[in-house]
N, C-alpha and C positions, 0 to 999 in steps of 0.2 A: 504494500500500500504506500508504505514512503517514499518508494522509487518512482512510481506513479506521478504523486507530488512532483518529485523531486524534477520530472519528464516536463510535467506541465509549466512547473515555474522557466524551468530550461526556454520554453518554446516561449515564455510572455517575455523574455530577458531576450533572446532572441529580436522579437518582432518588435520591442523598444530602439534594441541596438538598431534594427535597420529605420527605425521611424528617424533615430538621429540622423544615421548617413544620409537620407531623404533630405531631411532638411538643412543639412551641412552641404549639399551636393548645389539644392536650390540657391542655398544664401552666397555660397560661388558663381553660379551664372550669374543671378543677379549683381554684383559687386563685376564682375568682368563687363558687363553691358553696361554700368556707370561709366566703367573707364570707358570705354569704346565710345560713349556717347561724350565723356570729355575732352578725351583725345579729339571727335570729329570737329567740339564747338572751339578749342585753340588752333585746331587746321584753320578753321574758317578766321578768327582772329587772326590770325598770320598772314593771311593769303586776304585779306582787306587792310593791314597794315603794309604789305608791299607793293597792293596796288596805288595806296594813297602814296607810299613813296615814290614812285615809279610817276607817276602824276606831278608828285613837287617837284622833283627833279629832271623830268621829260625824258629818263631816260631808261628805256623797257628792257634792253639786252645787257644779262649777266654780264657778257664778254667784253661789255663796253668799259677804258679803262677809268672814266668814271663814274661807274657803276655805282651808286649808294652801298656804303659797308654796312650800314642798317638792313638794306634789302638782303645783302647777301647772307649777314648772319640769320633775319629770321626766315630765309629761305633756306638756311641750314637746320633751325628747328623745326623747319615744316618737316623738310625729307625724315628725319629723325622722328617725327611725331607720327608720320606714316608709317614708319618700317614697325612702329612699337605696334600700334594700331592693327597692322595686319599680324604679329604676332601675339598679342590680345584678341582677338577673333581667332586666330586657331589654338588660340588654349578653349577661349568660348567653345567650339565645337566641339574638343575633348569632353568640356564641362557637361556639357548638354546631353551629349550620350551617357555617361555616367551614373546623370542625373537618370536618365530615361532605363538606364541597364536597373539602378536601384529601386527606379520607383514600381518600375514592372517586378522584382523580389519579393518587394514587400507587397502588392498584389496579392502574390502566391500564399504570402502567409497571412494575409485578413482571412481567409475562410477558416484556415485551423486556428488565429486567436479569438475571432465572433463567437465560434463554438464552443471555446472553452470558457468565454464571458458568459454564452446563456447555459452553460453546465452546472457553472458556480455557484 
């Protein structure tokens, strides 16, 4: 009889531990889509701070030797903001399957902890 028990607490300790990874898995996507959506709104500051430079000083092409060192540098943080950005998006997609691999787990074990809820 105490092994019994001992089964059942097993299986409610189980389906806890996945409720956590579940919701540790979620609060990663989430927290990765922040960035990604931060990263997108400093692209866009950047890339409106070089165009206004690019405006004061009339002058559009990097290559040109007086090029704004303003423009160049935040056109240095733009590419940079990008490579993070698309490397934050493929951790996202890691994230997301993860998320999808756990939450479909603990699926499988809502029917065996329901049961043991209207047992008790």
């Amino acid at each position: 009889m105490a092994w019994g028990v001992g089964m059942e607490q097993s299986k409610v300790s189980g389906f806890r531990q996945k409720q956590f990874e579940v919701n540790e898995r979620e609060t990663k996507v989430a927290l990765l889509r922040t960035m990604i959506r931060d990263f997108d709104n400093m692209i866009g500051q950047l890339e409106q701070q070089i165009a206004t430079e690019e405006d004061r000083t009339r002058i559009k092409d990097p290559r040109h030797p007086a090029y704004s060192m303003f423009a160049k540098a935040a056109a240095k943080r733009r590419q940079n903001l990008l490579i993070s950005e698309a490397h934050t998006r493929s951790m996202l997609d890691v994230a997301k399957r993860e998320f999808d691999e756990v939450t479909a787990q603990l699926s499988d074990l809502e029917p065996i902890h329901n049961n043991q809820l209207s047992a008790a």
